[in-house]
C-alpha positions in Angstrom: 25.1 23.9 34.2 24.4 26.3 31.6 27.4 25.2 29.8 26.2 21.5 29.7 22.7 22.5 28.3 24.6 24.4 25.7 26.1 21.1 24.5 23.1 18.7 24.6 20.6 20.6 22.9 21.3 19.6 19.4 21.2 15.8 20.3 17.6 17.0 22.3 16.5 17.7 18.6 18.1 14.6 16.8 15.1 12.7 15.7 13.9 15.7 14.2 16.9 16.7 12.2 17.3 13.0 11.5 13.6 13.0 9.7 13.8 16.3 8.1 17.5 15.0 6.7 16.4 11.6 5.9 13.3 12.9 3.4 15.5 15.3 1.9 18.1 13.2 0.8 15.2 11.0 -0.3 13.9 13.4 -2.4 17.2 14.3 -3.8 17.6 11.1 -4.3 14.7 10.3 -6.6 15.1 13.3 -8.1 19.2 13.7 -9.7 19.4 9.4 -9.4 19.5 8.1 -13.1 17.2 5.2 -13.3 17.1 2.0 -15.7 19.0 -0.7 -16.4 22.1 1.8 -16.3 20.9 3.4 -12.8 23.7 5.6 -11.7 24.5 9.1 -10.3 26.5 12.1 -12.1 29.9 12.7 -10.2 28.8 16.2 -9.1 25.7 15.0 -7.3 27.7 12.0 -5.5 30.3 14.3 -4.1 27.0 15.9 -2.7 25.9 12.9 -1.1 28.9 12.4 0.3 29.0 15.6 2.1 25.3 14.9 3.2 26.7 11.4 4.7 29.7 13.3 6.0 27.8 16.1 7.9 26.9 14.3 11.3 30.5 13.7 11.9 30.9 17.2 12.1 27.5 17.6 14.3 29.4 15.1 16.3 32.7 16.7 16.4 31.1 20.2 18.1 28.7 17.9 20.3 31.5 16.3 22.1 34.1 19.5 21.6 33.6 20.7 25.1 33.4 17.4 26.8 36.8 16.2 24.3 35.6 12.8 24.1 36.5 12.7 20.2 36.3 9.1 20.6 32.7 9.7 21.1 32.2 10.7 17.2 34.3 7.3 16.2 30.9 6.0 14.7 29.8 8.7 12.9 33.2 9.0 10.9 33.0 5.1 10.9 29.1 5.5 8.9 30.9 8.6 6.9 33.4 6.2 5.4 31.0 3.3 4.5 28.5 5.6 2.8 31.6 7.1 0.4 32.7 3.8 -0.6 28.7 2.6 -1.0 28.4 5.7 -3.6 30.9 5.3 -5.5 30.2 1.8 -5.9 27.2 2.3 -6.8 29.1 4.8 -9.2 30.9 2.4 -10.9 28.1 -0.6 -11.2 26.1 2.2 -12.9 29.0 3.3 -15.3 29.4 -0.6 -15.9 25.8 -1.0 -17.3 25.7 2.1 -19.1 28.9 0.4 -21.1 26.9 -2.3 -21.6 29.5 -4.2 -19.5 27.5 -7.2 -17.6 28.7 -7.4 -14.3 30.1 -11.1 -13.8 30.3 -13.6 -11.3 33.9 -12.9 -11.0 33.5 -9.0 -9.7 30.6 -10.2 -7.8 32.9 -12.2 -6.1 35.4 -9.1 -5.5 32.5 -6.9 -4.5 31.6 -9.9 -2.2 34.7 -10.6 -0.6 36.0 -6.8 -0.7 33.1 -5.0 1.2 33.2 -7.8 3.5 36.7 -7.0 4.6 36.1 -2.8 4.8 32.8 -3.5 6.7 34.1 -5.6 9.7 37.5 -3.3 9.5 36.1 -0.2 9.6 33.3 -1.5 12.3 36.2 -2.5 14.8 38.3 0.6 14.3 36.7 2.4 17.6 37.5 -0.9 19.4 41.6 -1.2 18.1 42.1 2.8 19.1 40.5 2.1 22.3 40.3 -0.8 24.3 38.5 0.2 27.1 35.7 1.4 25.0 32.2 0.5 26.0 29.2 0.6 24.1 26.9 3.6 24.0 24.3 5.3 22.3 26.8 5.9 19.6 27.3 2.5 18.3 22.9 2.5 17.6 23.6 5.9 15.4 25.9 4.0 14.1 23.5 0.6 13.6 20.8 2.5 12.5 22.9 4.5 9.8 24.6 1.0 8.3 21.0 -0.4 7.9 19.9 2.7 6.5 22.8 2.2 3.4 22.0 -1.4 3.2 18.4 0.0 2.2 19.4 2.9 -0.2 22.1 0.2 -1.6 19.0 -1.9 -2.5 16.3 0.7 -4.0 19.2 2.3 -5.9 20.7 -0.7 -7.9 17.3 -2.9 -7.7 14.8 -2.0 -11.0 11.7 -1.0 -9.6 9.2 -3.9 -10.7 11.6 -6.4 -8.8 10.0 -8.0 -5.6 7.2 -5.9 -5.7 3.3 -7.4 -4.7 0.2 -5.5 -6.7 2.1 -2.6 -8.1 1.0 -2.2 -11.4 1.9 0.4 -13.5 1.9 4.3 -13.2 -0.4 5.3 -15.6 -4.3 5.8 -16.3 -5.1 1.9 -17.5 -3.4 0.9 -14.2 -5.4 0.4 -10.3 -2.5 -1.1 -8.8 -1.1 0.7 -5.8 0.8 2.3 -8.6 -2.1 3.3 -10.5 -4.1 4.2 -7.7 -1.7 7.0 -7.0 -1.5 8.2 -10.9 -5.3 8.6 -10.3 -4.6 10.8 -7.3 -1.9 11.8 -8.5 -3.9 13.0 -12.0 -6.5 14.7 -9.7 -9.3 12.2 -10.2 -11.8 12.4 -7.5 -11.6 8.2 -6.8 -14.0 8.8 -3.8 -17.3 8.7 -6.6 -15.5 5.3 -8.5 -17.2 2.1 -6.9 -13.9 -0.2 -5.9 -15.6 -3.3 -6.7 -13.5 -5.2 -9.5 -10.6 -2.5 -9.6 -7.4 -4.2 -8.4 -6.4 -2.0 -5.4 -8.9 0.5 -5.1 -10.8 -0.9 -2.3 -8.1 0.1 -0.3 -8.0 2.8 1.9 -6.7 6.1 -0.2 -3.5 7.5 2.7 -0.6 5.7 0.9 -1.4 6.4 -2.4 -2.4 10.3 -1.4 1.0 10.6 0.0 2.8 8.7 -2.4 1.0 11.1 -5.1 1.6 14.4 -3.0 5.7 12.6 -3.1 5.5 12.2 -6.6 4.0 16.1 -7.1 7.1 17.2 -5.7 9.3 14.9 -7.7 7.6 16.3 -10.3 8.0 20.3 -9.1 11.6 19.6 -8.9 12.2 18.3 -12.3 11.6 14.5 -11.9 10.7 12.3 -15.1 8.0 10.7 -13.7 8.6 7.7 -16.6 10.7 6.0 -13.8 7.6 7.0 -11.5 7.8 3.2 -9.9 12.1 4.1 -9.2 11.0 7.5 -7.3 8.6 5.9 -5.7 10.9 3.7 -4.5 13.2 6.6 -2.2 9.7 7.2 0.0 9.3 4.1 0.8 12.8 4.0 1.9 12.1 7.5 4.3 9.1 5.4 5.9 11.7 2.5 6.5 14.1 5.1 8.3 11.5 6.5 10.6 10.6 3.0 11.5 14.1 2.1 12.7 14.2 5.2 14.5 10.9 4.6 16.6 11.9 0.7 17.0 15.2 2.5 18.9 12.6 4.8 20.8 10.5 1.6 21.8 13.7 -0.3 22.9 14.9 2.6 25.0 11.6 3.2 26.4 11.2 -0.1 28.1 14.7 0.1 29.4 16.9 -2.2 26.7 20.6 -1.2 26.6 22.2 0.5 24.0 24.0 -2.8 23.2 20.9 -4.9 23.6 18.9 -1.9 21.2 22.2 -2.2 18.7 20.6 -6.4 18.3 17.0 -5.5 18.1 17.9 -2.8 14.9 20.1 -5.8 13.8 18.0 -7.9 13.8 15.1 -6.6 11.8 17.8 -4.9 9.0 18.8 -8.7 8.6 15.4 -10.3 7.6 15.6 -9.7 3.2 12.1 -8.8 3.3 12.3 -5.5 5.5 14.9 -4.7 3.2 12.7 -4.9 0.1 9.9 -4.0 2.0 12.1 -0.3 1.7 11.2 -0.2 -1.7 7.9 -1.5 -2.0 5.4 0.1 -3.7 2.2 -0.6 -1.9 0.8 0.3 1.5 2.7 -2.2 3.6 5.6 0.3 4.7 3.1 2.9 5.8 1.1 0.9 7.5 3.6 -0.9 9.3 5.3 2.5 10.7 2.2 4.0 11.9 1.8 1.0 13.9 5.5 1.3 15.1 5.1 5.3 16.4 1.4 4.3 17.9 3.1 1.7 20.2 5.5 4.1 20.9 3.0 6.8 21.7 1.1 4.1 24.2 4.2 3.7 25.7 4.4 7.1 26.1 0.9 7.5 27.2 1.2 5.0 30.1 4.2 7.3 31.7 2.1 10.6 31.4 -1.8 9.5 30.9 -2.6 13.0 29.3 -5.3 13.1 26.9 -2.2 14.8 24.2 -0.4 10.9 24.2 -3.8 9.1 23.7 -4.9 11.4 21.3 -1.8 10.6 19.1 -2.0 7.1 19.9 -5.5 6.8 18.5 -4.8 9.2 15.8 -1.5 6.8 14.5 -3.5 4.0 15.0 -6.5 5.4 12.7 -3.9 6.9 10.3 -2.6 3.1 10.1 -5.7 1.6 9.2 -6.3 4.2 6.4 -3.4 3.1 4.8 -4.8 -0.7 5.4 -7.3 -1.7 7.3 -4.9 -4.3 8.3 -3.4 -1.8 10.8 -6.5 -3.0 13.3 -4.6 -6.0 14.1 -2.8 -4.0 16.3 -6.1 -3.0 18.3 -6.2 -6.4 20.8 -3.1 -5.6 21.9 -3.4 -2.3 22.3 -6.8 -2.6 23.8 -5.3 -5.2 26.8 -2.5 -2.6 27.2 -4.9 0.3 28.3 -7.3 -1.9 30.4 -4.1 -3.5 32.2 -2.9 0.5 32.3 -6.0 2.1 34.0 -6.0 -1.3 36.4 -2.9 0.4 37.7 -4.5 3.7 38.0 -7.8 2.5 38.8 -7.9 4.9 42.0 -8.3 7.7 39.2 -10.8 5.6 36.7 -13.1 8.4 35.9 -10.2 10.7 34.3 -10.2 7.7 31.7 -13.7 7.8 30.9 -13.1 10.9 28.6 -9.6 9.4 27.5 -10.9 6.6 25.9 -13.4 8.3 24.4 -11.3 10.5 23.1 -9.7 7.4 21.7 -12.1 6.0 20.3 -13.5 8.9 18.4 -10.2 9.6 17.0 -9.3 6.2 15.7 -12.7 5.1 14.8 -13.5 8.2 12.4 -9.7 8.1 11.0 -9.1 4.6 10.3 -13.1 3.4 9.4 -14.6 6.4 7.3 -13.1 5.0 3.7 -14.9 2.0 4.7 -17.8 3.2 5.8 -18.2 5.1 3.3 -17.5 2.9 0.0 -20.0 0.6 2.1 -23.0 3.4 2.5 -22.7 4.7 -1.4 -21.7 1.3 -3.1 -22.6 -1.7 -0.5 -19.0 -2.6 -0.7 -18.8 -5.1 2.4 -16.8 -4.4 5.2 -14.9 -7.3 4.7 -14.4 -7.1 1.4 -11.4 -8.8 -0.5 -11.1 -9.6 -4.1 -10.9 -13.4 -4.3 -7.9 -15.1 -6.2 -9.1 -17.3 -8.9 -9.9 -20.8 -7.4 -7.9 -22.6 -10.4 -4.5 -21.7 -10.1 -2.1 -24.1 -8.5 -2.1 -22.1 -5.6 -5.3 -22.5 -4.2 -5.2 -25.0 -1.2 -8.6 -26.5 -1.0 -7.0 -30.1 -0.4 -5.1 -29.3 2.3 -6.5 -29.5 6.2 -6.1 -27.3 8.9 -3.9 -29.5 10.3 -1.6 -29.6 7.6 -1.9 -25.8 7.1 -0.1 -25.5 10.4 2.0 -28.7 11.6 2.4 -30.6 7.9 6.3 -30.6 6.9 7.1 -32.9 4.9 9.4 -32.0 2.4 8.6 -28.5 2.7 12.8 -27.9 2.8 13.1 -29.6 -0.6 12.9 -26.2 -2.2 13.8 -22.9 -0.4 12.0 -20.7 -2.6 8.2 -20.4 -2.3 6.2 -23.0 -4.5 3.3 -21.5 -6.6 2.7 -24.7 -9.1 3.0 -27.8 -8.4 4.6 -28.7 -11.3 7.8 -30.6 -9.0 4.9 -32.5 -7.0 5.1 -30.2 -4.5 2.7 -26.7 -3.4 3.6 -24.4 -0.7 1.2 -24.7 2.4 2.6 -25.0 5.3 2.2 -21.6 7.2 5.5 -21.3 9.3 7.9 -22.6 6.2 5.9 -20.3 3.6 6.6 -16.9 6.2 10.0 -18.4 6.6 10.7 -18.7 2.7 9.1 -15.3 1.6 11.3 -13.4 4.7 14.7 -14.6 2.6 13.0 -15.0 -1.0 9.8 -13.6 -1.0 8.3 -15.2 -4.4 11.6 -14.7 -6.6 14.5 -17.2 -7.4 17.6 -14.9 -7.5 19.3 -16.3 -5.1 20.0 -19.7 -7.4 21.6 -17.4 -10.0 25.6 -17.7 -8.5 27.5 -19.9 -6.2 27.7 -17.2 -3.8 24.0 -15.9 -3.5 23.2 -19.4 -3.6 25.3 -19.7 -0.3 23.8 -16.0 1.0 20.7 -17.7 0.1 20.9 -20.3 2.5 23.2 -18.4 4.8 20.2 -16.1 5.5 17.6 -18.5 5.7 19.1 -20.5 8.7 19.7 -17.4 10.1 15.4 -16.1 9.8 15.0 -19.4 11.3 17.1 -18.9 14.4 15.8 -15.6 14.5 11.6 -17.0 14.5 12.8 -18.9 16.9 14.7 -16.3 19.2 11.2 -14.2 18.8 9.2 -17.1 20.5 12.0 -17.8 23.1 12.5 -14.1 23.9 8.7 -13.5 24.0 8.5 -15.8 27.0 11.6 -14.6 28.8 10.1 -11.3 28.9 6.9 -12.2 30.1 8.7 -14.2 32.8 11.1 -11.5 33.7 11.2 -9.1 36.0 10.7 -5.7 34.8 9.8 -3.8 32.5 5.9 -3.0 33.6 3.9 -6.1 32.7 1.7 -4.0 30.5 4.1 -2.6 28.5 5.6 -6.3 27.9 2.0 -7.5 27.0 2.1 -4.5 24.4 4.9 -5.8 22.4 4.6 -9.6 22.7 0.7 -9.6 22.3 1.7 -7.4 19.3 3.5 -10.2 17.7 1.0 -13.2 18.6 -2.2 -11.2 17.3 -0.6 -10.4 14.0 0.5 -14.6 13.8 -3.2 -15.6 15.0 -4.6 -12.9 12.3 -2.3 -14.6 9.5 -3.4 -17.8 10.5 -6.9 -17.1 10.4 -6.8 -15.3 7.2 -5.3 -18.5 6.0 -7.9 -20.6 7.0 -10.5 -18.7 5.3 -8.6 -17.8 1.9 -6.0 -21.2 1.2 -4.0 -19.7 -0.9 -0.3 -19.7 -1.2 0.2 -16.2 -1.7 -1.6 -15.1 2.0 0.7 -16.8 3.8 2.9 -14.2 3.0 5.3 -12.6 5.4 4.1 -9.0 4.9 1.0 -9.6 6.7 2.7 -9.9 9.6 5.6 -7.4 9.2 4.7 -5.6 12.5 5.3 -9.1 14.1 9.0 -8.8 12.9 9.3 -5.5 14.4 8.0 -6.1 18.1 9.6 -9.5 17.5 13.0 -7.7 17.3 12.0 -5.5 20.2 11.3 -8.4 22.6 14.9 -9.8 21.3 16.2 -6.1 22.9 14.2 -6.6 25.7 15.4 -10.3 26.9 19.6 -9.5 25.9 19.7 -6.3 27.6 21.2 -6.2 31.2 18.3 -6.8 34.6 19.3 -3.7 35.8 18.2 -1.3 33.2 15.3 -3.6 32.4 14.1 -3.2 36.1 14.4 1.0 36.0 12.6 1.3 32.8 10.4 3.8 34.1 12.9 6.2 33.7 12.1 8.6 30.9 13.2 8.5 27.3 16.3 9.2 26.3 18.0 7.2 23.8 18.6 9.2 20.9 18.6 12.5 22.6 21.6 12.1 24.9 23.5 9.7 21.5 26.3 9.2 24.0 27.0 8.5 28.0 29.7 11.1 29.0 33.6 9.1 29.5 33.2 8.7 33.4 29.3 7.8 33.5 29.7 5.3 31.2 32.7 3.4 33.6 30.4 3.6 36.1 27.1 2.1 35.0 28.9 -0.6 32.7 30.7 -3.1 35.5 30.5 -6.1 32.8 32.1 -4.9 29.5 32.3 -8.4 28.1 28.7 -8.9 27.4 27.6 -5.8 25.4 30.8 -6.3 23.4 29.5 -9.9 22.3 26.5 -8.3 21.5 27.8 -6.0 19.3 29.7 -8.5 17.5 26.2 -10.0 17.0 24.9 -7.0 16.1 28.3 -6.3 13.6 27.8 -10.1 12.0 23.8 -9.8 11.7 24.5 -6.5 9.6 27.0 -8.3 7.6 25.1 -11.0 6.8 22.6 -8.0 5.5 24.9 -6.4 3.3 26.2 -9.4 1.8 22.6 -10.3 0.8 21.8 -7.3 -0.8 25.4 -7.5 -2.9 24.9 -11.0 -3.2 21.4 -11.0 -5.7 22.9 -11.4 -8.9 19.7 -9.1 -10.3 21.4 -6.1 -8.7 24.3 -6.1 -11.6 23.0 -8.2 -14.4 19.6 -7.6 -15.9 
């Protein structure tokens, strides 16, 4: 027994070694990476990432020693060999432009075809040595890490001004998300500046203090903050990681399967805009993982009702909203979850009296005091937003309500979002202008070569099966048995309060560039999670009251996992879903002709 503790403990600790790595290697990152037009890394420092990426296998290889299922670390070496060839690649494409050599459609097409071939050979590997493997938690570190390279592929080889939304520049002139962390940044006390007529700075201040404090330790270890918009980039791409890592929590909290939890990672590493939205420079990818970890914690809160869950629930919730006040979205669903939660428990209501307030002090002061505050010394209004100007081409005053939402009509003339309406045709239909900024968001790269014109529309038809899954899969798990109906109203009212929000937003600002899918990013994420939820096998679904354990037991051990898995067949098709959807992912990313030709 003793011996068995022994062996476990490390993976008891994962998530925490799994952060702490993950912002190093960020750091290191945006520090030694050589940004430009000729981005690449020195040889020395990519050996060193390629011991970093190498280093679980061996945290594998002694987790599994005394248990010698070797087989178990098959992943992990799998991951190890897909991050060497991804550095080096990014090697060459670096040395290329640095030559002055432009990077053709020809070697696009060898990338293209080449990492095709090494991704779905080295993914099968596991499954050629063993044929009676099953999938297990190993096969999600192994998910996770694979979206995690599609992500650092992208920040590293895309210049930092591309596919970004109100970043302006870092430097004084600037009040851009950008700019608002220079001021930080500079040590400018931006709480006495009235945010009236200043770009961004009517936002709350929690992503632009953290980006600043980021950048201040860029800076400490030698970083030239004139690529201050690159560094940037690499935390961004940490707030990205911890979000997979919590949308794996969430899965295995209500019960999915590690199969069906392989899909739901899948699934949101295959929308193009949660891959840029790992290198945006703004408050979205904050805001959107605080929300993540607070459902998490209410999930967490609902198994123990102690007043140390609901504390952090309200705390990640405030913290949310004070990087944008958009986070509240998240506060009907959240609110029906614990009303629906003391219902159960309503034998012991009083205990929840001093809960909730609790709560309520906690996220109220966090998440409201900027606002409060810019409102009591300037009159700024709660509701403030700087209007677009009414004369540009995007503005949607002729348009109804009804066309807003069910108009179609040659909306799939053009796949790209349209600003002007210079080919007789404006963007404003709701559904198709989410659908078209998921894949494109408001660039045109992907008519620039035959094949990311086909990734192009290879992607979109895939976002569209996916919307569709999300509104299928909602209602299956509503309709299913297990998990606890609360929980399930958690993450499905999660995704239809952020669409309602969008929609209403909409209707009071008609303008093309609202009906944007980054409002509604945390829709993508529980929409993914519900996708988990409705794949994964009854059985697990029914005992999700079980307690937590997905990334802290990585593996089942040989004979356990015989005995809890009597249909092989469907996880395997899963994880072929799961392999193709990250496929499709990393042939996106390679396929944007902006990556190698500037």
């Amino acid at each position: 027994m003793k011996k068995h503790a022994k062996t476990s403990d490390p993976s008891g600790r994962f998530q925490y070694y799994y952060a702490a790595g993950l912002f190093l290697f960020c750091l290191l990152i945006g520090r030694f990476g050589q940004w430009g037009p000729n981005i690449k890394f020195g040889l020395g420092f990519t050996l060193f990432l390629t011991l970093l990426f190498l280093a679980p296998a061996v945290w594998f290889f002694r987790l599994y020693k005394d248990r010698k299922d070797w087989r178990s670390a098959m992943p992990c070496l799998q991951l190890s060999v897909l991050s060497v060839f991804l550095l080096y690649l990014m090697q060459y494409i670096g040395s290329l432009r640095d030559e002055e050599r432009a990077v053709n459609t020809g070697i696009d097409a060898y990338m293209f075809w080449g990492i095709l071939i090494l991704f779905i050979a080295v993914s099968l590997l596991p499954f050629l040595v063993d044929r009676k493997r099953r999938i297990s938690d190993a096969e999600i570190y192994y998910t996770l890490g694979c979206a995690l390279l599609v992500r650092l592929f992208y920040i590293v080889l895309m210049q930092g001004h591309i596919f970004q939304n109100d970043m302006g520049g870092f430097e004084e002139s600037s009040y851009g998300h950008l700019g608002y962390a220079y001021h930080i940044y500079a040590g400018e006390n931006l709480l006495k500046v009235d945010p009236v007529g200043l770009d961004q700075l009517y936002h709350p201040p929690l992503y632009h203090f953290c980006t600043a404090l980021y950048l201040r330790i860029e800076t400490i270890l030698g970083a030239d903050m004139l690529h201050a918009d690159e560094i940037a980039q690499t935390f961004s791409l940490f707030l990205s990681g911890i979000l997979l890592l919590f949308l794996v929590k969430i899965c295995r909290k209500l019960g999915a399967d590690a199969a069906a939890t392989c899909v739901a990672v899948a699934c949101v590493s295959v929308i193009p805009y949660m891959i840029m939205n790992s290198g945006a420079n703004n408050n979205d990818p904050l805001a959107a993982t605080l929300c993540v970890i607070s459902i998490y914690c209410g999930l967490c809160w609902r198994k123990s009702h102690s007043m140390k869950d609901i504390l952090l629930m309200g705390l990640t919730i405030g913290c949310a909203m004070m990087a944008k006040m958009s986070g509240a979205m998240l506060a009907f669903s959240m609110a029906a979850f614990m009303l629906m939660v003391v219902w159960e428990d309503r034998a012991h209501f009083k205990k929840y009296i001093g809960q909730f307030a609790a709560f309520g002090a906690v996220s109220g002061i966090t998440g409201l005091w900027h606002t409060i505050y810019n409102y009591v010394k300037f009159g700024v209004p709660f509701d403030y937003f700087p209007r677009v100007n009414e004369s540009y081409d995007m503005f949607l005053p002729d348009f109804t309500k009804w066309q807003l939402l069910f108009d179609f009509k040659d909306g799939l003339k053009f796949l790209t979002p349209q600003y002007q309406r210079d080919n007789g045709y404006v963007e404003h239909n709701i559904l198709l202008s989410v659908l078209k900024h998921s894949v494109f968001n408001e660039g045109y790269a992907y008519e620039a070569t035959s094949i990311s014109k086909f990734m192009g529309i290879t992607v979109f038809v895939t976002v569209c099966i996916l919307f569709a899954a999300f509104a299928v899969c909602s209602v299956i798990v509503i309709l299913r048995k297990g998990p606890a109906l609360c929980n399930k109203v958690l993450i499905v009212g999660c995704t239809v309060a952020n669409a309602l929000c969008l929609i209403k937003v909409v209707f009071a600002q008609p303008f093309v560039c609202t009906m944007n899918v980054r409002y509604i990013i945390l829709a993508l994420v529980t929409g993914s999670v519900t996708i988990g939820m409705a794949v994964s096998a009854k059985g697990d679904l029914q005992s999700a009251e079980a307690d937590f354990k997905a990334l802290e037991e990585i593996s089942l051990a040989p004979g356990k996992a015989e005995e809890t898995a009597p249909s092989p067949r469907r996880p395997i098709v899963l994880y072929i879903i799961t392999l193709l959807l990250l496929l499709i992912a990393v042939e996106w990313t390679m396929s944007l002709h902006m990556l190698f030709n500037f």
